[in-house]
C-alpha positions as CSV (number, residue, x, y, z in Angstrom):
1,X,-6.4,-13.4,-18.1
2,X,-7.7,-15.4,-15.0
3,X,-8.9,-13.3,-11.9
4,X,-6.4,-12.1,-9.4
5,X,-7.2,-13.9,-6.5
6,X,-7.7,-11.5,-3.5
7,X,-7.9,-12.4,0.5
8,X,-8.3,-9.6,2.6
9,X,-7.0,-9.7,6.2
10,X,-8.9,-7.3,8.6
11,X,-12.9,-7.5,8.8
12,X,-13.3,-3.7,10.0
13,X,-11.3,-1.3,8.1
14,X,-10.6,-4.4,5.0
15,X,-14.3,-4.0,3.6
16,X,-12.9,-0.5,1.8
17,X,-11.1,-3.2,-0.4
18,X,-13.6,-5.6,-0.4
19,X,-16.1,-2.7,-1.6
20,X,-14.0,-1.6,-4.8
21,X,-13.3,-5.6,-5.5
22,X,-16.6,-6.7,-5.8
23,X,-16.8,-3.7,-8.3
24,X,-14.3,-5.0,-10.2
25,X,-14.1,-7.7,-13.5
26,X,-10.3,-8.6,-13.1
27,X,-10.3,-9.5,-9.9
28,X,-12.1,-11.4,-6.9
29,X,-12.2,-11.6,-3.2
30,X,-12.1,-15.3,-1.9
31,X,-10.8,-15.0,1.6
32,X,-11.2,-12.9,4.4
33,X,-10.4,-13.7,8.3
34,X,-10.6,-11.6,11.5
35,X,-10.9,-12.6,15.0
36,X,-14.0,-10.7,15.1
37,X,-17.0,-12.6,14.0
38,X,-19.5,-10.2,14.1
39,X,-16.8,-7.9,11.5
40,X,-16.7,-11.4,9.3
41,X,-20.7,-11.5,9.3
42,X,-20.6,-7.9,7.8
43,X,-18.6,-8.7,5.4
44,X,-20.2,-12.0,4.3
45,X,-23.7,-9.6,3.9
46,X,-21.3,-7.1,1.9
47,X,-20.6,-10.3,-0.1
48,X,-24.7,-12.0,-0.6
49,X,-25.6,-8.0,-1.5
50,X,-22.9,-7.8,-4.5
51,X,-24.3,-11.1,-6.1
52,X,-20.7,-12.6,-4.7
53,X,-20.4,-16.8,-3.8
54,X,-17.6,-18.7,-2.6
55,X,-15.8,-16.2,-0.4
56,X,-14.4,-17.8,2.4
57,X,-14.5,-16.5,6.0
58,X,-11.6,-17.3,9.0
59,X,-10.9,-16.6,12.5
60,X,-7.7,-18.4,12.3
61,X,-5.2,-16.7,10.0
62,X,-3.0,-20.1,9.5
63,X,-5.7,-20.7,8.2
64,X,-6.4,-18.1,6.1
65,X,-2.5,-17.8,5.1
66,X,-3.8,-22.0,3.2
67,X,-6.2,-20.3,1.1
68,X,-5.4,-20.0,-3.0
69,X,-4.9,-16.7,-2.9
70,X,-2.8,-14.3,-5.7
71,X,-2.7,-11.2,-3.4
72,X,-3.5,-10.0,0.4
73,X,-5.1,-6.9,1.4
74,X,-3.6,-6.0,5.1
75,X,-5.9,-4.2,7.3
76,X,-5.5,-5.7,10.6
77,X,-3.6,-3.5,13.5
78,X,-1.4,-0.7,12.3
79,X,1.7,-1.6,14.2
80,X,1.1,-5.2,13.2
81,X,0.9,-4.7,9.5
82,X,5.1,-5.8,8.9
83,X,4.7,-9.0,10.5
84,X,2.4,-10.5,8.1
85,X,3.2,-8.6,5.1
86,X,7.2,-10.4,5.7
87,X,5.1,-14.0,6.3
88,X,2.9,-13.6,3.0
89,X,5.6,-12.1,0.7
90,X,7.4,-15.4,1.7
91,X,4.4,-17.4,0.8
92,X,4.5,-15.8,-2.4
93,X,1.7,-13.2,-2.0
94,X,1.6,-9.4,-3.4
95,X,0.6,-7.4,-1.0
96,X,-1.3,-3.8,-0.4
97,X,-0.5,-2.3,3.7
98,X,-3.0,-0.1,5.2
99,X,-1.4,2.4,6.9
100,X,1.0,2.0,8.5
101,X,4.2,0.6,6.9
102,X,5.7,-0.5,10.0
103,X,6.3,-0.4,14.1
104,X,10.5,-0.8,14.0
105,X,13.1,0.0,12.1
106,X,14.0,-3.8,12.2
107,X,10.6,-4.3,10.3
108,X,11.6,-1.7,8.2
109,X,14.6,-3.1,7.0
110,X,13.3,-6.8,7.0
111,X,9.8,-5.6,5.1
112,X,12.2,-4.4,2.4
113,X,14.6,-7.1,2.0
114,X,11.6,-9.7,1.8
115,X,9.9,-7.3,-1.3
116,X,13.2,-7.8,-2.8
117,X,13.9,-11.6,-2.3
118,X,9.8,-12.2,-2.9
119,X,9.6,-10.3,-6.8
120,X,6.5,-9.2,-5.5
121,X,4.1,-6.4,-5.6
122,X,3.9,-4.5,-2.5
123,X,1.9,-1.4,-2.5
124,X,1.4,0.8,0.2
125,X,-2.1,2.4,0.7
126,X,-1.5,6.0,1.9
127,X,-4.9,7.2,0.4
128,X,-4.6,10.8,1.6
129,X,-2.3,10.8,-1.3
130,X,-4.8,10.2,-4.0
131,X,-7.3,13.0,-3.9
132,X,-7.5,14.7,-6.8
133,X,-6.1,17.7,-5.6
134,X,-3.2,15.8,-4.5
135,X,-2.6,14.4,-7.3
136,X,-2.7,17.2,-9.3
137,X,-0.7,18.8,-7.0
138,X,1.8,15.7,-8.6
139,X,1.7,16.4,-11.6
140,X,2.2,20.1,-11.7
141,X,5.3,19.6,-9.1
142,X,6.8,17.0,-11.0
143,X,6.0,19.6,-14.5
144,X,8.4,22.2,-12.7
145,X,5.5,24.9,-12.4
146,X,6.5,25.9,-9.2
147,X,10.4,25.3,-9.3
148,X,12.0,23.3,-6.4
149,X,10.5,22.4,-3.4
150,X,12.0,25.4,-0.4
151,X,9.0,24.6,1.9
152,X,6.4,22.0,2.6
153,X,3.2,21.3,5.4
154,X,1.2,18.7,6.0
155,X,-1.5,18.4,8.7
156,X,-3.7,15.2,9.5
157,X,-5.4,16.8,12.8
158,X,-8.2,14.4,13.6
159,X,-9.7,14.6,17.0
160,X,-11.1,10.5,17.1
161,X,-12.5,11.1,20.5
162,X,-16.0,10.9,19.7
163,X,-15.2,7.0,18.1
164,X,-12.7,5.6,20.5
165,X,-14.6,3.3,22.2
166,X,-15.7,1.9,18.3
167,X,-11.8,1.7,17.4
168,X,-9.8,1.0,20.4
169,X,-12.6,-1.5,21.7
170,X,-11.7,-1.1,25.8
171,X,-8.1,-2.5,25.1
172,X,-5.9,-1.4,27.1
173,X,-2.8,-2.8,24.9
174,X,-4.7,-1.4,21.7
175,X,-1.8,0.3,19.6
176,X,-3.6,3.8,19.3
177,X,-3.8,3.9,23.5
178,X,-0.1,2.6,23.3
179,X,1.8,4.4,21.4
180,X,3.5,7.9,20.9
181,X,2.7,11.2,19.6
182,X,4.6,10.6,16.1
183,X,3.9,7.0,15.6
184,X,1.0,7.5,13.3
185,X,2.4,10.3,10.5
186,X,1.7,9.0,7.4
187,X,-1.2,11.0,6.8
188,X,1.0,14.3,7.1
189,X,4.4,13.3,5.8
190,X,3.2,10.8,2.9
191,X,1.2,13.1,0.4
192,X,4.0,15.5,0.3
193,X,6.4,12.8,-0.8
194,X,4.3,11.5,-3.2
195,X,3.9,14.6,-4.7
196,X,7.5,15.8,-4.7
197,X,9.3,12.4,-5.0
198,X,12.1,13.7,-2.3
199,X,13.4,11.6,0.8
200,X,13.8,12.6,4.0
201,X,17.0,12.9,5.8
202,X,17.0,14.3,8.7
203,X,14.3,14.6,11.8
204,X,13.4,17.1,14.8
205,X,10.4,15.6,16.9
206,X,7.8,17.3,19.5
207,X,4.9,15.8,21.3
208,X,2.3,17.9,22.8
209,X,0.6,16.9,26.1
210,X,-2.4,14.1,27.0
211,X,-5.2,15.8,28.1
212,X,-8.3,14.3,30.1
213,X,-10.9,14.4,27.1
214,X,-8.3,11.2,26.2
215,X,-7.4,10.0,29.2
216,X,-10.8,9.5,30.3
217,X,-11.0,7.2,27.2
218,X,-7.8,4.8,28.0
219,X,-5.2,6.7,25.8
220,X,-1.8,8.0,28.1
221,X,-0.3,9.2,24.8
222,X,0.3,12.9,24.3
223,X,-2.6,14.3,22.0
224,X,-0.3,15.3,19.2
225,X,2.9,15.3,17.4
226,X,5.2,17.2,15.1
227,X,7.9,16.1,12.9
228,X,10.3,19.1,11.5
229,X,11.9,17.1,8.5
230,X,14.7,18.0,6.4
231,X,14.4,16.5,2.8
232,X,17.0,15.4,0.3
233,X,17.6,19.0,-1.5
234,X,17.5,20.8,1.6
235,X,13.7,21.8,1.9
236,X,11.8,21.6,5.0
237,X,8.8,19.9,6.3
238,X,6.4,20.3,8.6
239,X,4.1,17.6,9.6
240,X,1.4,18.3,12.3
241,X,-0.8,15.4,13.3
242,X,-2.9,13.7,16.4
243,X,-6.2,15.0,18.1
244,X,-6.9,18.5,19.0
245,X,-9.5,20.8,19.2
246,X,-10.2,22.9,15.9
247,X,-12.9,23.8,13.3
248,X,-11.2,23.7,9.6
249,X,-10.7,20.6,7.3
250,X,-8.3,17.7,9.5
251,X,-6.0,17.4,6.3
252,X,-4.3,20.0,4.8
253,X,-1.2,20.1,2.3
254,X,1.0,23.2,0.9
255,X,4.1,22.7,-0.8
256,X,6.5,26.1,-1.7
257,X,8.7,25.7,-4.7
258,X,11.2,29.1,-5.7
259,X,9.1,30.3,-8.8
260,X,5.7,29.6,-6.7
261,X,3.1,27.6,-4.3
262,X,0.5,24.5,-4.5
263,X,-1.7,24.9,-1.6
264,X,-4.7,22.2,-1.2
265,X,-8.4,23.8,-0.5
266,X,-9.7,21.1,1.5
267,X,-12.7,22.6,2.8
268,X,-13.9,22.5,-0.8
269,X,-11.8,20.0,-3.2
270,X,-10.3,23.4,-4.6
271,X,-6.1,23.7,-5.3
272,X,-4.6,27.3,-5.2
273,X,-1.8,27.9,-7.8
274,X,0.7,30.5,-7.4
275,X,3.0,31.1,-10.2
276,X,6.0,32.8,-11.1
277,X,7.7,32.9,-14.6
278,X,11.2,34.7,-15.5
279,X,11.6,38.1,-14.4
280,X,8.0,38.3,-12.3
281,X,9.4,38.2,-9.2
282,X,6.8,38.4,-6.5
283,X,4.5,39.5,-9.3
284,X,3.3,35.9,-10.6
285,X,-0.3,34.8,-10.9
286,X,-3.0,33.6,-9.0
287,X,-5.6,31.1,-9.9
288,X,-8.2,28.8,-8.0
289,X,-9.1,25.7,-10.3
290,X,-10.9,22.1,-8.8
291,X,-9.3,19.1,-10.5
292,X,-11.8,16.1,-11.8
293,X,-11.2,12.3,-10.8
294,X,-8.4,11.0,-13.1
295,X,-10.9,8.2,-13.0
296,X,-14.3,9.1,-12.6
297,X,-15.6,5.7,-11.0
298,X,-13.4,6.9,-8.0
299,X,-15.8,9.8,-7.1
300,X,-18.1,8.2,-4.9
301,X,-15.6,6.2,-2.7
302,X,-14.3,7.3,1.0
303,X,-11.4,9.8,1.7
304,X,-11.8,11.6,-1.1
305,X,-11.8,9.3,-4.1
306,X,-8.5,7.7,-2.4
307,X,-9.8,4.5,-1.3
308,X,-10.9,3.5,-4.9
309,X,-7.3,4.5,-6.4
310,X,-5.1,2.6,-3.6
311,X,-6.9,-0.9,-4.5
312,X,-7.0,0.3,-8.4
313,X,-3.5,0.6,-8.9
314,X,-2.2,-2.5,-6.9
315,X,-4.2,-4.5,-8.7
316,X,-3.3,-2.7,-12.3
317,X,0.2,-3.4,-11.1
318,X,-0.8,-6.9,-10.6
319,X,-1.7,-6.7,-13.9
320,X,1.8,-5.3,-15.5
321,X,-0.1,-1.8,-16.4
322,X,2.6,0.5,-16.8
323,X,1.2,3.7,-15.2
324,X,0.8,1.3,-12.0
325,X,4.2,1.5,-12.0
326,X,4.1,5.9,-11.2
327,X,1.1,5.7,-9.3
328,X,1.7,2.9,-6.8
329,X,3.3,3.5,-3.4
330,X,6.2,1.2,-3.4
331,X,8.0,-0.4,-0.3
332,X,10.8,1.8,-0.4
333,X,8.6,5.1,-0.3
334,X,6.2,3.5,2.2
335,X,8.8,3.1,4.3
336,X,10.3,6.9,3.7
337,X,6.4,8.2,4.8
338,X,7.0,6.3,8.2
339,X,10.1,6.3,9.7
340,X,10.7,9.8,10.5
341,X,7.4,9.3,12.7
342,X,9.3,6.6,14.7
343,X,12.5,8.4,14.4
344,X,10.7,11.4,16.0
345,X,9.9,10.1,19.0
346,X,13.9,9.1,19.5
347,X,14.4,12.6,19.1
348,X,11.7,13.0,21.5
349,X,13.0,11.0,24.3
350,X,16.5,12.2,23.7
351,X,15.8,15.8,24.7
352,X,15.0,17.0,20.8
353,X,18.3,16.0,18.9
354,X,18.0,15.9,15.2
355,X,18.0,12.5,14.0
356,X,19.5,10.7,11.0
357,X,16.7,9.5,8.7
358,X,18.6,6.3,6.5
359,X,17.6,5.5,3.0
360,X,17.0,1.7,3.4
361,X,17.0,1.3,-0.6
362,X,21.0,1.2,0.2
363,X,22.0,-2.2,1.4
364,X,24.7,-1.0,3.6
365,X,22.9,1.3,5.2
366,X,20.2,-1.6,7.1
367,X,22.6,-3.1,9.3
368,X,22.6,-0.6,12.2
369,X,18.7,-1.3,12.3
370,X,18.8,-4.8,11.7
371,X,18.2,-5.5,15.3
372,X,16.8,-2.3,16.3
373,X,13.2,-2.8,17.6
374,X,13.0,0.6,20.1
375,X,9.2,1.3,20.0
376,X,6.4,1.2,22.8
377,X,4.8,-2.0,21.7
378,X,5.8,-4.5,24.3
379,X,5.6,-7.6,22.4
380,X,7.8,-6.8,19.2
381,X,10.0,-3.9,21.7
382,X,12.0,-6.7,23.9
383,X,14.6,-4.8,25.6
384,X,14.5,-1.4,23.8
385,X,10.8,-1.1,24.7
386,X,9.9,2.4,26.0
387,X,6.7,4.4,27.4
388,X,4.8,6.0,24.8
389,X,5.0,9.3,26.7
390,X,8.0,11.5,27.7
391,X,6.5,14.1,30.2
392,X,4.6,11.9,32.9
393,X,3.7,8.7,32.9
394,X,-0.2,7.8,33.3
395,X,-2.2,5.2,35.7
396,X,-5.3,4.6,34.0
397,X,-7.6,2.1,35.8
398,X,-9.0,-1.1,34.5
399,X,-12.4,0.9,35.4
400,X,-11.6,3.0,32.4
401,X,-11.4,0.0,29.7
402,X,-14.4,-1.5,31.0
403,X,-16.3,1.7,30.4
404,X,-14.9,2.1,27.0
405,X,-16.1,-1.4,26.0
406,X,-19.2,-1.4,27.2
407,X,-19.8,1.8,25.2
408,X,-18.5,0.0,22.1
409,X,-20.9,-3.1,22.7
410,X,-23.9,-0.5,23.2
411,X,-22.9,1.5,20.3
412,X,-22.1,4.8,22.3
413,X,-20.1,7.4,21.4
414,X,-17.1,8.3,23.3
């Protein structure tokens, strides 16, 4: 079998792919573009360092889009990921998202129907999912050792202050200063569904409240948000993420069945089990254990291993492997780890109703969001664009951005 033919779209976050697919024998980067050429020169010393010729390097991504290319890694702005997954999909292209899915329900909806019309992969990579505790986690939920989910939690609190200037780069109209407290959930609702398999249905959303460590860096948002989730069989989730203060691990993952618990050890790759057989009620066992890398290549690579196994399995599924098939994050579930974020914050704004979650996999289900682009994002929002911040609304000086990017051009913290 020839080489899949891999472009990667996103010169900053992108070279995670680019890392494991210079690693790999069945398949090869040959295109990458950004805007950023500094971010492209990286990547072209990435390249000369792994022994690999040939790549080519854009600015312009009509360009880009030209190249021969099998498959496109998207790791360009996380509100702008639909956009040009829908255009390549089109063009023929599998595709692997970064986080996150999508910015609208209308991209939701669209993104779906084009992985449908297209045949092609898509695979979503929610690497908080693929740690081996997580994953573990998987396989004993989906065994039945702890009995039906009741209760879930999942917490991505990551406090980014200290690197906004390096990620936001003194842009006012950069999506992490524009949007709202549950826009960026996958982190805290996606490695529960990937574990128990169960949709969401229903959505309560809270924000918590900007505070001036944040404002002082360009953000208006509030610093948090919550999503209270009901799933399919009637369990609860509760998923906590944004940027406080705190001094334990920034994810953390529990999920509470009716014959016992799963509750991921962060702090020290370590999974607490909790079991119940017949007739031990409340007198089951307890047990620490610390799962090994399904693949042990994946060990040295970022968040946990998960970085290798996102770009590993879209490009086994490329291949046809069949346990691609179970491990890769398909459209329909990417789409289930984001929505309730963005349906959230329309409880949000509407006082805290709970929401309808839909389950875009039915047809007649996508027309009510066929049109339906309510977000803070004022170039896809049109007329259903709203402020990414219920409580007060936040005059931040130009004075403030021109800090924040000189910072990131001197290579100061925030």
């Amino acid at each position: 079998m020839e080489k899949i033919k891999v472009g990667v779209f996103g010169a900053g976050r992108g070279t995670t792919a680019i890392n494991q697919l210079l690693r790999r024998g069945d398949a090869e980067v040959v295109a990458i573009c950004d805007k950023y050429e500094p971010g492209l020169e990286k990547c072209r010393e990435i390249a000369l360092k792994a022994g690999a010729e040939g790549i080519s390097f854009y600015t312009d991504f009509d360009e880009f889009e030209k190249h021969d290319m099998d498959a496109v890694v998207l790791a360009n702005y996380a509100n702008e990921h639909a956009p040009y997954a829908i255009r390549l999909l089109n063009g023929g292209k599998h595709i692997m998202s970064e986080c996150l899915t999508c910015a609208t329900m209308s991209q939701a909806v669209e993104l779906i129907e084009a992985v449908e019309q297209s045949g092609k992969i898509y695979a979503y990579a929610e690497n908080y999912s693929y740690t081996p505790v997580r994953q573990e986690m998987r396989e004993r939920y989906r065994r039945g050792e702890i009995g039906e989910l009741m209760y879930a939690e999942g917490e991505y609190v990551h406090d980014c202050s200290s690197i906004w200037p390096q990620i936001t780069y003194g842009e006012r109209e950069h999506w992490r200063n524009s949007m709202y407290s549950t826009f960026y959930c996958t982190h805290s609702i996606g490695p529960i569904l990937y574990m128990t398999g169960l949709r969401p249905v229903k959505v309560v959303g809270l924000e918590g409240r900007n505070r001036p460590f944040m404002r002082d860096l360009g953000s208006a948002m509030p610093c948090f948000g919550l999503e209270m989730i009901t799933l399919e069989n009637g369990a609860i989730l509760k998923s906590l993420h944004g940027g406080f203060k705190h001094n334990r691990p920034h994810a953390n993952y529990e999920i509470a069945g009716d014959r016992g618990s799963l509750r991921d050890m962060a702090e020290d790759g370590k999974l607490a089990v909790y079991r119940e057989g017949e007739n031990e009620n409340c007198r089951g066992t307890h047990s620490v254990i610390q799962p090994p890398h399904p693949i042990a290549d994946a060990e040295a690579s970022g968040h946990g291993g998960g970085d290798y196994y996102t770009t590993h399995y879209f490009i086994e599924a490329i291949k046809g492997n069949p346990e691609a098939d179970d491990k890769v994050i398909d459209v329909y579930t990417a789409v289930d780890m984001c929505i309730p974020g963005l349906l959230a914050y329309r409880s949000i704004v509407q006082g805290g109703v709970t929401v309808d979650i839909p389950n875009l996999r039915n047809v007649g289900e996508r027309d009510a969001y066929r049109n339906d682009t309510f977000c803070p994002f004022k170039e896809i929002a049109g007329d259903m664009y709203v402020l990414g911040n219920t409580q007060e609304q936040i005059d931040i000086p130009d004075s403030v951005y021109d800090e924040v990017r000189r910072r990131w051009l001197c290579g100061e913290p925030g």
